[in-house]
N, C-alpha and C positions, 0 to 999 in steps of 0.2 A: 421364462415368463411368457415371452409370444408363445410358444406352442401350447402352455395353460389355456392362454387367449383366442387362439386358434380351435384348441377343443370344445372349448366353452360357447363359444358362436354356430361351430358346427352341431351343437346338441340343442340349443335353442334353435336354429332355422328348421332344425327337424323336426322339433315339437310345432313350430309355427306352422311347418308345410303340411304336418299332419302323418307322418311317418311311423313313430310308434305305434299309431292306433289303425292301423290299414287293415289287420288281420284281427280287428275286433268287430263282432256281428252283434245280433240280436240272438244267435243261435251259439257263438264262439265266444269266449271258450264253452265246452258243453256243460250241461246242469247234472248235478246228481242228486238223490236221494237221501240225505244223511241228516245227522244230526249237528245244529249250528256249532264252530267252536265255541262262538259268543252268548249266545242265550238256548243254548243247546236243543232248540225247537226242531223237530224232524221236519225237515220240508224241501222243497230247494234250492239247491248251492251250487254259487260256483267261487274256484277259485280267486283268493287273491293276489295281485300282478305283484305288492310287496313283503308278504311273508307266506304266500302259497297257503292258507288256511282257507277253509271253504268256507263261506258267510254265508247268509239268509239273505234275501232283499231288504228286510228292516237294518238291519245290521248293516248291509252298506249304505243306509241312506245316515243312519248317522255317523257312519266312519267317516262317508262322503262331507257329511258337515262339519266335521272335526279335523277334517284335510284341509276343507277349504279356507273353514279362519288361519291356518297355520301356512298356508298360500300367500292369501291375504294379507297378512301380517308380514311373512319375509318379502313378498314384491313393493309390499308398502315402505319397508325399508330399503332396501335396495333402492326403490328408485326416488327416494328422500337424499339418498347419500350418493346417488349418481346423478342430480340434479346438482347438487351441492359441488359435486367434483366440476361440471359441466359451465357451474359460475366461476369456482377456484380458477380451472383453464383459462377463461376468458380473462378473469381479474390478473391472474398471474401475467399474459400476454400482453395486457393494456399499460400495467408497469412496467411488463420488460421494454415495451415500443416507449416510454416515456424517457425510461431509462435509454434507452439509445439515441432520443432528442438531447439528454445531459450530457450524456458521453461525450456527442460531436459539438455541445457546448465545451465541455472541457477540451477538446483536443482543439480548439481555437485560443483558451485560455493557456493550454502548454507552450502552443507557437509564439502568442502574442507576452508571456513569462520570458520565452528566451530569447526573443529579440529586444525587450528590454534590460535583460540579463548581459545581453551580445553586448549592449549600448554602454550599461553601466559599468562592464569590465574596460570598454573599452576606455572611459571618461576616464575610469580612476588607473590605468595605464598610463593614459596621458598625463596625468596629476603625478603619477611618479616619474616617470620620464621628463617632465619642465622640472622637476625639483632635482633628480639626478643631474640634467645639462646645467641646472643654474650651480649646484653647487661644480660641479666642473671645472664651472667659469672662473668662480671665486676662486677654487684652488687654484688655476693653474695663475691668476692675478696672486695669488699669495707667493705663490714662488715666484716670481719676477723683481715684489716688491723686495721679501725675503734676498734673493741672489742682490740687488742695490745694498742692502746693509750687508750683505757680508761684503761684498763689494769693498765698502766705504768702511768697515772693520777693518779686512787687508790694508786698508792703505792708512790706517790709525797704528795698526799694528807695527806697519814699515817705521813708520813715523815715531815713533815709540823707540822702535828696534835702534832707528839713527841714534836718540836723543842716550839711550843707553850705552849705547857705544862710545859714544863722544864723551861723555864724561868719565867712565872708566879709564879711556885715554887718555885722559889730560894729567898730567903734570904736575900742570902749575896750580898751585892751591889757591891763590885769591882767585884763579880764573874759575877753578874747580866749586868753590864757597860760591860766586855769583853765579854758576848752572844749575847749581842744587836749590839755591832762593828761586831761582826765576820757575825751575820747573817745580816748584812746592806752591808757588804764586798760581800757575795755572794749572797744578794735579787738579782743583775742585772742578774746574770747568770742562777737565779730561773725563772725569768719575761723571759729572752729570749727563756729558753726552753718552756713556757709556749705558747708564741707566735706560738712559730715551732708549737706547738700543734694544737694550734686554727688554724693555715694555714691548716694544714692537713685533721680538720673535720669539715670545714667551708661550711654552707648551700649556697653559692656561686656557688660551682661546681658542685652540683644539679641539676639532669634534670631527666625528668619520658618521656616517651612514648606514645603518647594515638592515636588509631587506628580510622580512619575514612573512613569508608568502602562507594564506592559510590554507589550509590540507584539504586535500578531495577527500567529499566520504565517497567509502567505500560500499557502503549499503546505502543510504541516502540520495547519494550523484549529487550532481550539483543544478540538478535544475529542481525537483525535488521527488516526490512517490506517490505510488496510489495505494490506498488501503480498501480493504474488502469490510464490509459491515455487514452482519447479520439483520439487522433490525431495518427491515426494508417495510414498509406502510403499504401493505394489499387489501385493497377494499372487497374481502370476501373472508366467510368461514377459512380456519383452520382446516386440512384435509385431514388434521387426526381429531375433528371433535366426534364424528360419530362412528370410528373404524368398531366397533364390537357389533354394528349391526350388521358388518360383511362375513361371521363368522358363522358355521354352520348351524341352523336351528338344534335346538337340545329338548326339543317338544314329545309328541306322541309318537309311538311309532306308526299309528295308524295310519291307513291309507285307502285311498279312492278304490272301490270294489266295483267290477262293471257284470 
């Protein structure tokens, strides 16, 4: 594409400097004697520079005018649609500069995202961490109170253990009859305490903690993305509203005869 560009510049500065036409006179190329191809008038002719046929002077002066509107016409377009590109460039570059004012607004809004990001992981760290140490707390106060009832169990159990012993021991049957009244008198008050017990270290009011931490995306991250959009708002022509006017004319083939 540059070398296109490159040849293309180099053929225009040429025509502008006046280079193809150096070696055209009033006398060059030379005249002959023949008959027009065009209105086949015997007179004189000189060649043509684009298909080498010898013309008349009338004959180049209307080929010359039939060049010229078809000139006329493609520099008219060309430089319609190189004005047009000339706006596009500038408009494109006015949003790109605009867009790079949003940009370095965003990349204030990414910072200022993840130090409130920073802050609010951090808060609700702290909100699991006070609720972890509290329950801690609790439990390890449950086992304390826990270990006093079994504590005071052991020593109900001992107490039991004697009162069983002793009457299987015994003997004497009136003595035996009044251990069994007296321990029948106070089984209900044994069973009640026993009860309070079982209230106290019943798997009922049991509960454990278990932590579910939510998942890093993996495409996303966690702070969040940028997405690309086409539909960007350039205050200029389309660059493809008028491409069929860059394409080679499909006119006369005539051409300027000197």
């Amino acid at each position: 594409m540059l070398g296109i560009i490159v040849g293309i510049m180099k053929a225009i500065l040429s025509v502008i400097n006046g280079e193809p036409y150096s070696v055209i006179t009033d006398d060059a190329p030379a005249t002959i004697v023949a008959a027009c191809s065009e209105c086949r008038n015997t007179t004189d002719l000189r060649p043509c520079f684009h298909c080498g046929k010898p013309i008349c002077a009338d004959c180049r002066t209307k080929h010359c005018e039939s060049q010229k509107k078809e000139v006329d016409k493609s520099i008219t377009s060309l430089m319609t649609k190189t004005n047009e590109l000339i706006v596009l460039a500038q408009a494109l570059n006015t949003s790109r500069t605009g867009r790079i004012q949003e940009y370095k607004t965003i990349k204030e809004q990414v910072s200022t995202h993840v130090k409130d990001l920073v802050k609010k992981l951090h808060d609700d760290e702290q909100v699991l961490q006070k609720k972890l140490d509290a329950t801690i707390q609790a439990e390890n106060e449950k086992i304390a109170v826990t270990e006093r009832e079994r504590q005071y169990l052991e020593k109900n159990k001992a107490a039991l253990d004697q009162v069983m012993e002793k009457y299987r021991n015994e003997t004497n049957q009136m003595i035996l009859i009044k251990m069994h009244k007296d321990y029948l008198d106070s089984a209900p008050v044994w069973k009640d305490r026993l009860h309070a017990h079982a209230n106290r270290i019943s798997t009922k009011k049991e509960e454990e903690l278990h932590f579910h931490p939510i998942p890093l995306g993996t495409n996303d991250g966690l702070v969040g993305k940028l997405t690309a959009s086409k539909n960007v708002n350039v205050n200029a022509p389309s660059n493809d509203s008028h491409l069929p006017s860059l394409k080679n004319p499909t006119g006369s083939r005539s051409c300027i005869i000197l």
